[in-house]
N, C-alpha and C positions, 0 to 999 in steps of 0.2 A: 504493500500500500504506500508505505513511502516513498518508492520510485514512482509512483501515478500524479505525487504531490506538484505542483509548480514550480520550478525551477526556485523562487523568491521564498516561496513558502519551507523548502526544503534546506535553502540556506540559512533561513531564522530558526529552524529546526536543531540543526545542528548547532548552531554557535548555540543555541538555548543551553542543551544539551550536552554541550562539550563543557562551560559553565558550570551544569552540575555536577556531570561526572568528577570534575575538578574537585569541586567542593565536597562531592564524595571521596575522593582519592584521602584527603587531609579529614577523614570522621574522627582518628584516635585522637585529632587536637582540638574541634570544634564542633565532637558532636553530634554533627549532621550526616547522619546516614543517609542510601537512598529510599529508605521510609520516612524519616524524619522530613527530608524535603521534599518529598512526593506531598506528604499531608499541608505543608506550608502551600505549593505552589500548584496543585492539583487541582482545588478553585477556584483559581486563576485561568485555567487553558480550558477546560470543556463544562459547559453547565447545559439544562435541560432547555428546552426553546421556549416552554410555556411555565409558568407560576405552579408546583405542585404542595402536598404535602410536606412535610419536615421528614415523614416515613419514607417518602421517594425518594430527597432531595439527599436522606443521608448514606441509600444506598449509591444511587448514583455519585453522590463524591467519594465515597468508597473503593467504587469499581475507575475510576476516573484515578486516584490515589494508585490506585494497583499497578493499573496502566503505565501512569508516570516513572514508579520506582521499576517496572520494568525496564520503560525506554532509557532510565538514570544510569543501572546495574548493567544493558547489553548495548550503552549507545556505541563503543566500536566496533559493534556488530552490524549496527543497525546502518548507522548513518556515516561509516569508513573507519579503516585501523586509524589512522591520520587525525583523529579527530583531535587531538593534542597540537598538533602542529596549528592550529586555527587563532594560536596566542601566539 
């Protein structure tokens, strides 16, 4: 799905991404695991289109959370080994 992205969108992607991984890389000094930042930044990148529930709203930032610390955990998989060279 990533390769289907927009050329623009695929690049904010990555430096997003390379970003956190980073900030992952350094957790034993600040912390921030790819769960920890996934739950920070994860309501930030994808929310529901319409007004639901609190019941819906906190599955969906859940599964949204999950997602993120995936793409956090396999971004030089996801989005190039290289992704460090982007600093």
């Amino acid at each position: 799905l990533v390769n289907q992205l927009p050329e623009a969108n695929l690049i904010l992607l990555r430096h997003l991404f390379g970003v956190l991984h980073h900030i992952e890389q350094n957790s034993g000094v600040n912390q921030m695991n790819a769960f920890n930042l996934a739950l920070c930044i994860a309501p930030n990148m994808l929310w529901l289109p319409s007004p639901t529930g609190p019941e819906e709203e906190r599955r969906s930032t859940k599964k949204v959370a999950l997602l993120v610390q995936f793409l956090i955990e396999n971004s030089g998989e996801i989005f190039g080994g290289d992704i460090a060279s982007l600093f």
